[in-house]
C-alpha positions, 0 to 999 in steps of 0.5 A: 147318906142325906144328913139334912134335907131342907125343902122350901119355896122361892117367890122371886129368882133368888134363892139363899139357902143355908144350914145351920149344922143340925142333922134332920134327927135334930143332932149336931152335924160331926165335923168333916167333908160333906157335899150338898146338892140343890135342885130348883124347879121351874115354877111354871113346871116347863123345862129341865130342873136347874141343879148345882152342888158343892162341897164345904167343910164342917168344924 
């Protein structure tokens, strides 16, 4: 199940994203395991999509 889906654009190689515990309902996030992905895509549309995840604890 997606809690949160944060999309956005980078103008230089480095990305820093971050989230702040609210769900996309716009509710707090209830304490636990969750597991995040981030997919980039290359500006230039040539090549693969580059993707990493992770897992954190909330609370």
């Amino acid at each position: 199940m997606i809690v949160r889906r944060l999309t956005g654009r980078s103008t230089g190689g480095a990305v820093s994203p971050a989230w702040d515990g609210i769900t996309d309902s716009g509710g707090g996030a209830t304490g636990g395991a969750y597991t995040w992905r981030l997919t980039a895509h290359p500006r230039d549309g040539r090549g693969p999509d580059l993707t990493l995840s992770g897992a954190m604890t909330l609370g």
